[in-house]
N, C-alpha and C positions, 0 to 999 in steps of 0.2 A: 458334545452331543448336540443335535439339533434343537432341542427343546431349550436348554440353557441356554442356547446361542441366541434364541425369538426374543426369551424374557431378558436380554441382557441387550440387546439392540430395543428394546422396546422401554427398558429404563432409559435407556442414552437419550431417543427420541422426546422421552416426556419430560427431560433433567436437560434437555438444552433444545435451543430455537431451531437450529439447521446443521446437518451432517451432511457428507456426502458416501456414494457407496467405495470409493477408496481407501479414506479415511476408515471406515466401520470395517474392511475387508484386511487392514493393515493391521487394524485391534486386536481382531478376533482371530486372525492368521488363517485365513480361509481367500478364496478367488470373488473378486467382483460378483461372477457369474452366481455365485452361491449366494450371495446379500439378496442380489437381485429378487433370487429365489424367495428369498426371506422376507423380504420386502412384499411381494406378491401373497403369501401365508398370512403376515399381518392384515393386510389388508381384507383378506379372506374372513380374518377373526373379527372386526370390524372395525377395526384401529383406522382412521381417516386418515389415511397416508396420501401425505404430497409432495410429488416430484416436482423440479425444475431444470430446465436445463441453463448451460448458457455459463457466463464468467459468475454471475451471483446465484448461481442454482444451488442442487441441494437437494436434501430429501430432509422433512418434516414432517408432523403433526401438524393439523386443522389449524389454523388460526383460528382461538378461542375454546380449544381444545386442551386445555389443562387440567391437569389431575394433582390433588392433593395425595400427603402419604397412604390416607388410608386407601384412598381410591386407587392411587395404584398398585395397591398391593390387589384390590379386585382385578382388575385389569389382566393382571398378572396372572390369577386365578382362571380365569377366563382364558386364559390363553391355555395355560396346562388343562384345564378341561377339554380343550377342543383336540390337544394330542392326546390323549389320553390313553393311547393304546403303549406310548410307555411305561410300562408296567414298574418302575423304580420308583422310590420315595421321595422326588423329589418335591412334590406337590403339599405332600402330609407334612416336611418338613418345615416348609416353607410356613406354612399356615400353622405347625405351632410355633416356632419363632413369634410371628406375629402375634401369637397371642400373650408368648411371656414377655418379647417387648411393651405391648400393652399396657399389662398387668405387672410390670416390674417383679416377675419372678424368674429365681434363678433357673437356670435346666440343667442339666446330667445328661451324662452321652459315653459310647465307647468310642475314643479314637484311635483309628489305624494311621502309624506314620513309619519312616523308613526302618526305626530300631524297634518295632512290635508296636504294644496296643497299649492304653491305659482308659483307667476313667478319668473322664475329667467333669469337674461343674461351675458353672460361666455363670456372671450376669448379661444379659444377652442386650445391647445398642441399636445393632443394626444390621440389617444383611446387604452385602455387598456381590454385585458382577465385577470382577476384576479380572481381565485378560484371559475371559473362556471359560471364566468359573465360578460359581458362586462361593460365598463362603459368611459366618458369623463373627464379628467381632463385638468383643465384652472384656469382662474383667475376668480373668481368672483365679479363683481362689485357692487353686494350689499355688502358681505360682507367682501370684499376689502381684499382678500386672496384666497390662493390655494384651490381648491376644486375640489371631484369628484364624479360625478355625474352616478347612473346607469341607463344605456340607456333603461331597461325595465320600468322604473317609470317617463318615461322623452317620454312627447306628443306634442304633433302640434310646434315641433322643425322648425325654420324657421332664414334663413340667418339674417342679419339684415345690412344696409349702415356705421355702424360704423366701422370702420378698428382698428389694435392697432400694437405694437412693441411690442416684445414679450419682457418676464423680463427674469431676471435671475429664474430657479426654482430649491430648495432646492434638493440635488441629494438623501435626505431620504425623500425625498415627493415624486419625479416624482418612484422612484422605486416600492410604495404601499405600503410599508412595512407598513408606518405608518397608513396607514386606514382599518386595520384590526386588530382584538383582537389576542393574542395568541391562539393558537390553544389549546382544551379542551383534556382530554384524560378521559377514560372510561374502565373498565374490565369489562368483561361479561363473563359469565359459559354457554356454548352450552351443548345439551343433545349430547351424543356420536352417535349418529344415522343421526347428519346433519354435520359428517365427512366432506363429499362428499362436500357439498357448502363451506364451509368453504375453502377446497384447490381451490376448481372451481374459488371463488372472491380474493381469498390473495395467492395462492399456500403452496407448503409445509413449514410445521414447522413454520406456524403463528401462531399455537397456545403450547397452555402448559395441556400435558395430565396429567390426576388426575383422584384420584378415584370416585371425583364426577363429573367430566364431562370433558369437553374443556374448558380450561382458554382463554380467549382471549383477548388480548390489544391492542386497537385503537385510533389512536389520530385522532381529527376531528375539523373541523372547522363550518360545517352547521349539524348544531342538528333535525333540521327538518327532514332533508335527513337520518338523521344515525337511529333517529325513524324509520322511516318507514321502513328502511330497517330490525332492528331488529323485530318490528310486523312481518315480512314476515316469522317468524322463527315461532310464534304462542306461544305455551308454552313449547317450547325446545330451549328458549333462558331468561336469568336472569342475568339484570344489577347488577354486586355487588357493583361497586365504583365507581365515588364519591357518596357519601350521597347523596347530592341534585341532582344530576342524576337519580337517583333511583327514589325519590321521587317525580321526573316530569313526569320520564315514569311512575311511578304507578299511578298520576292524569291522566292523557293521558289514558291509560288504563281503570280507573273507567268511563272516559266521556264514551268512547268507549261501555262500557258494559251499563253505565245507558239509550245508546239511543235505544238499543234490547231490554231494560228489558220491558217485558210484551207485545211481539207480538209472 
């Protein structure tokens, strides 16, 4: 969603010196055009965004515009303020997080994940933007280890009177590295006639010209997303590689067509 997208290009911004909008557009699995966007909204919020062009450009914050933890978690604040017409939790959550990170108190939560729901209650570290989404990581005290938790599957979040001392945490755990699979990669053949998007979402010489189309290679991480994105091509777009990529979009595809068939 849009709003997780601002607060998580807006940590990257205040957590390193210089981005650009490909790199941020590859992250977040969304089109340049959309950063752009993004880029433009911040600034709107009043975030001192600056462009460069050129072999050393780039897109930053102000020089001499740094923010400490707590301050950006204002920042942040400030930002979901100004959308506010998202009516979802994610705001309230975020800010009590903050305050049992504070306060070294544990929280309580229901979480929804693929096999039903449980409770669970965490000491809560840090909140993390990882690859489109926010999420907590803590200690878990059921299952008496690091875990992290995402904040969209995680409801009726509530303080709780137990305090803790924080441990030591694993420095290839608190980074995320390890809670995510390697990133997948995919070629696809574009019809010659959707040029045009192709440079609009990747810029030039993304892809590889041929005499049957546009070769094009993607590495990804949310398949979901890269679906739908390729459906938006219609039938001037064909997955060639891997095999079972293929043969996920072609189920995907027949569900698609068996729910029109016969209206």
């Amino acid at each position: 969603m849009k709003l997780d997208r601002l607060i998580g290009i807006l940590t990257i911004l205040l957590q390193n010196e210089k981005t650009t909008a490909p790199e941020l557009a590859r992250r977040f699995e969304v089109s340049r055009r959309t950063i752009q966007r993004d880029i433009e909204a911040l600034s709107m919020a009043g975030i001192p965004i600056v462009t460069a062009q050129g072999g050393n450009g780039g897109i930053s914050v102000m020089e001499g515009y740094r923010l400490n933890n707590q301050d950006a978690f204002t920042a942040q604040e400030q930002l979901i303020n100004l959308y506010g017409y998202h009516e979802d939790s994610l705001s309230e959550k975020i800010k009590l997080l903050k305050q049992a990170v504070t306060q070294r108190r544990a929280v309580r939560f229901d979480y929804y994940y693929a096999k039903g729901e449980m409770i669970r209650e965490i000491e809560p570290y840090f909140v993390q933007f990882i690859w489109g989404a926010w999420y907590v990581f803590g200690w878990c005290r059921l299952r008496e280890d690091f875990r992290r938790f995402k904040l969209n599957r995680l409801w009726n979040l509530a303080l709780t009177d137990s305090t803790f001392e924080p441990r030591s945490v694993p420095p290839d755990q608190a980074d995320g590295g390890e809670a995510f699979p390697a990133q997948h990669s995919v070629k696809i053949l574009f019809d010659k006639s959707v040029r045009y998007r192709l440079i609009e979402d990747y810029g030039l010489r993304c892809y590889e010209e041929t005499d049957e189309g546009l070769l094009f290679s993607l590495d990804y991480t949310n398949q979901e997303y890269i679906f739908s994105w390729i459906l938006g091509f219609g039938d001037k777009a064909e997955i060639l590689t891997p095999e079972e990529t293929r043969a996920e979009f072609a189920t995907l595809a027949r569900k698609i067509s068996e729910r029109y068939d016969g209206t």
